[in-house]
C-alpha positions as CSV (number, residue, x, y, z in Angstrom):
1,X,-78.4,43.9,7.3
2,X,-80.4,45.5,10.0
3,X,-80.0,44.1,14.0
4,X,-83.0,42.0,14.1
5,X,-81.9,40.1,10.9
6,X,-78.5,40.2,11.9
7,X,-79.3,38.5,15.4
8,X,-82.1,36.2,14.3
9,X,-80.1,33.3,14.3
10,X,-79.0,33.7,18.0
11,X,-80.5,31.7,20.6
12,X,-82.1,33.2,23.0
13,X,-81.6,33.5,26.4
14,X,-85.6,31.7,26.8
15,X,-82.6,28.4,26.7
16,X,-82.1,28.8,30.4
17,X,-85.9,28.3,30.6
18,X,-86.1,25.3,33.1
19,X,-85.0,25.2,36.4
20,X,-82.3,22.1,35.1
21,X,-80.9,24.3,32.9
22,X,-80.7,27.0,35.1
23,X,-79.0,25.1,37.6
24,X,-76.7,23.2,34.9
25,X,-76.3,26.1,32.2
26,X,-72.8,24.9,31.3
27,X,-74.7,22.7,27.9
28,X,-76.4,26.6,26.8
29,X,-73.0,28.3,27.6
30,X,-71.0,25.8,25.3
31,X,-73.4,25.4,23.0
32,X,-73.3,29.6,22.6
33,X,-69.5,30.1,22.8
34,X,-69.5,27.9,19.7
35,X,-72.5,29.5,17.7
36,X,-73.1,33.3,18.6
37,X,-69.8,34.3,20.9
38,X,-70.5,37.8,21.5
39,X,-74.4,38.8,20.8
40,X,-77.0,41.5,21.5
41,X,-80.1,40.2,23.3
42,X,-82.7,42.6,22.9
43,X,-85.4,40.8,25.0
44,X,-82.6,42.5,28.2
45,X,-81.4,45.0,26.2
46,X,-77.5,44.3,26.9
47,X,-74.3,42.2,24.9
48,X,-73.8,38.9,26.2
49,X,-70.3,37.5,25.6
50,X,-69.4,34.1,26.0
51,X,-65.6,33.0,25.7
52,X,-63.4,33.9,28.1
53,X,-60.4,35.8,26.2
54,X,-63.2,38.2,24.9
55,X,-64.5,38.9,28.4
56,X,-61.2,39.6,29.7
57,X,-60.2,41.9,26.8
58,X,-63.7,43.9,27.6
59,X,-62.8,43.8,31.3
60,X,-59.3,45.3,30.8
61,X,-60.1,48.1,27.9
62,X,-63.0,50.2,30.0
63,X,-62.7,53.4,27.5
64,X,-64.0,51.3,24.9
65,X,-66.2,48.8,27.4
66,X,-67.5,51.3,30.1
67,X,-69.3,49.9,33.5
68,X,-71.2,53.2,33.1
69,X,-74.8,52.5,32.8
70,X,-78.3,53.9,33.8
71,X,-78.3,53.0,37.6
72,X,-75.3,56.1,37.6
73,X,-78.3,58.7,37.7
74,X,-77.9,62.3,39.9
75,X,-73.5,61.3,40.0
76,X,-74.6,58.8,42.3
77,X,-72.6,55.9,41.0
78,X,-71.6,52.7,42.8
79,X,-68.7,50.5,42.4
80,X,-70.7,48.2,39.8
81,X,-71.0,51.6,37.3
82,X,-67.7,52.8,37.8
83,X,-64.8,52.5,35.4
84,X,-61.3,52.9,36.4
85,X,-59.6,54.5,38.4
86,X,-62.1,55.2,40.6
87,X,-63.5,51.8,40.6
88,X,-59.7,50.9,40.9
89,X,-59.3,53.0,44.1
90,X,-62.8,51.7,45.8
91,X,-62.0,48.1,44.7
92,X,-58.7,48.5,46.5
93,X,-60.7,49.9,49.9
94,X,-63.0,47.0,49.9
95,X,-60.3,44.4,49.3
96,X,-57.9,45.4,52.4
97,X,-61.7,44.4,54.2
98,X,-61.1,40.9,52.6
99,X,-57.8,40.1,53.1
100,X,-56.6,36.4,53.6
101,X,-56.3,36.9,57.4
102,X,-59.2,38.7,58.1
103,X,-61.5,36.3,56.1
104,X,-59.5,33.4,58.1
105,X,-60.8,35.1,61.2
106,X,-64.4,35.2,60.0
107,X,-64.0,31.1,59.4
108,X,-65.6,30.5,62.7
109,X,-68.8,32.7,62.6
110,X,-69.5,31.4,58.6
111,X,-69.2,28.0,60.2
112,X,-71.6,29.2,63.2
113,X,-74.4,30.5,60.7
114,X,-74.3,27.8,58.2
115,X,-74.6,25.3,60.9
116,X,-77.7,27.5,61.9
117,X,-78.9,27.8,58.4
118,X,-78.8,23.8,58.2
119,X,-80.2,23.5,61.6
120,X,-83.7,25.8,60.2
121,X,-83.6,23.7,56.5
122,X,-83.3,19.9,58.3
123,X,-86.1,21.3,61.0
124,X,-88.4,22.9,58.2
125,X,-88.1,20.1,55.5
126,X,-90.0,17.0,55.0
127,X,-87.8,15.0,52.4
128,X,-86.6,17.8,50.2
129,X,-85.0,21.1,50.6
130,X,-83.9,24.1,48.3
131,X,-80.0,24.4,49.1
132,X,-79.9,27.2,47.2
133,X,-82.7,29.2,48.7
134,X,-82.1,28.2,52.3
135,X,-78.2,28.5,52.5
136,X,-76.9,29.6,50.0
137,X,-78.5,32.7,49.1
138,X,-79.2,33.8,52.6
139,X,-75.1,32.8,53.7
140,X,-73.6,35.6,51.9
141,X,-76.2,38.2,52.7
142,X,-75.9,37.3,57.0
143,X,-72.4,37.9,56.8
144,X,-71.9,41.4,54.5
145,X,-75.1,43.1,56.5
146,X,-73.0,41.9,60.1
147,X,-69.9,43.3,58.8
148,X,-72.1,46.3,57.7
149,X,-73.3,46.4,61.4
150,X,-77.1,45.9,59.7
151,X,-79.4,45.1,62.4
152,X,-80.5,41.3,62.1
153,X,-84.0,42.7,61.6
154,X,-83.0,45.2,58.1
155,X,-81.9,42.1,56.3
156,X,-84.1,41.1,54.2
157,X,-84.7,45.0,53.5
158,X,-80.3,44.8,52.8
159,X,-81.0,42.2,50.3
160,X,-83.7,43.8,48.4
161,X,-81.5,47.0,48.3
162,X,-78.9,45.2,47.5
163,X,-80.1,43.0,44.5
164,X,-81.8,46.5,43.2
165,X,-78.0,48.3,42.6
166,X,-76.9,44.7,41.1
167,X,-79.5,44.6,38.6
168,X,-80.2,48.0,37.5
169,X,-82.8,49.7,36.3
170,X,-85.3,47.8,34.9
């Protein structure tokens, strides 16, 4: 049986289609775990796997499931294509930045830019708002570019450079 026969069954990821089910995907996700576990999707070109003792048995054998993908051109990987122990070392670098007292200390300026975030969404809406969009999208990016020292002006320029080396080449 060749792969598209093989995968013809398999729903594909077109399931996640409406904004609903994008925002409640958990009905898909069950729905797959219990149908097609671990699957191909060639409409992305990458495995998709669904239950979670199969995802941690990928995440803890990397020299048969490598992070190593096409981004890693001209040995200039990141931390997202890296397989241990080098991905091991860098990890450990970027979690002393994160540690429980350090992120305690950063309580007060999240607070501060969320409360500004909500202040620009209640001024800017009418009767509806994108959460999403507005706060919690934006949240995440104000406070890695600050501790990156990225001028307030390079941030939406940090985000698109940023969502590039996530997503990989198209």
């Amino acid at each position: 049986m060749d792969k598209s026969q093989r995968y013809a069954n398999i729903i594909p990821m077109a399931e996640l289609n409406t904004k609903e089910k994008r925002l409640q995907p958990f009905p898909v996700f069950n729905e797959l775990r219990q149908k097609t576990p671990v699957r191909y999707d060639e409409s992305r070109s990458c495995w998709d796997v669904f239950r979670y003792e199969d995802v941690h048995r990928i995440l803890k054998d990397p020299a048969t499931f490598s992070s190593r993908r096409a981004l890693a051109v001209k040995d200039r990987e990141t931390i997202l294509t890296m397989d241990p122990p080098r991905h091991s070392q860098l990890r450990g670098l970027v979690n002393k930045a994160f540690t429980p007292k350090v992120v305690a200390d950063l309580a007060s300026r999240i607070s501060s830019i969320t409360a500004e975030l909500l202040d620009e969404i209640e001024h800017k809406a009418t009767t509806t708002a994108d959460i999403v969009s507005a706060l919690a999208v934006p949240l995440p990016v104000i406070i890695i570019a600050e501790l990156l020292g990225v001028p307030p002006e390079d941030r939406s320029l940090f985000k698109e450079w940023s969502d590039i080396l996530v997503k990989g080449p198209d």
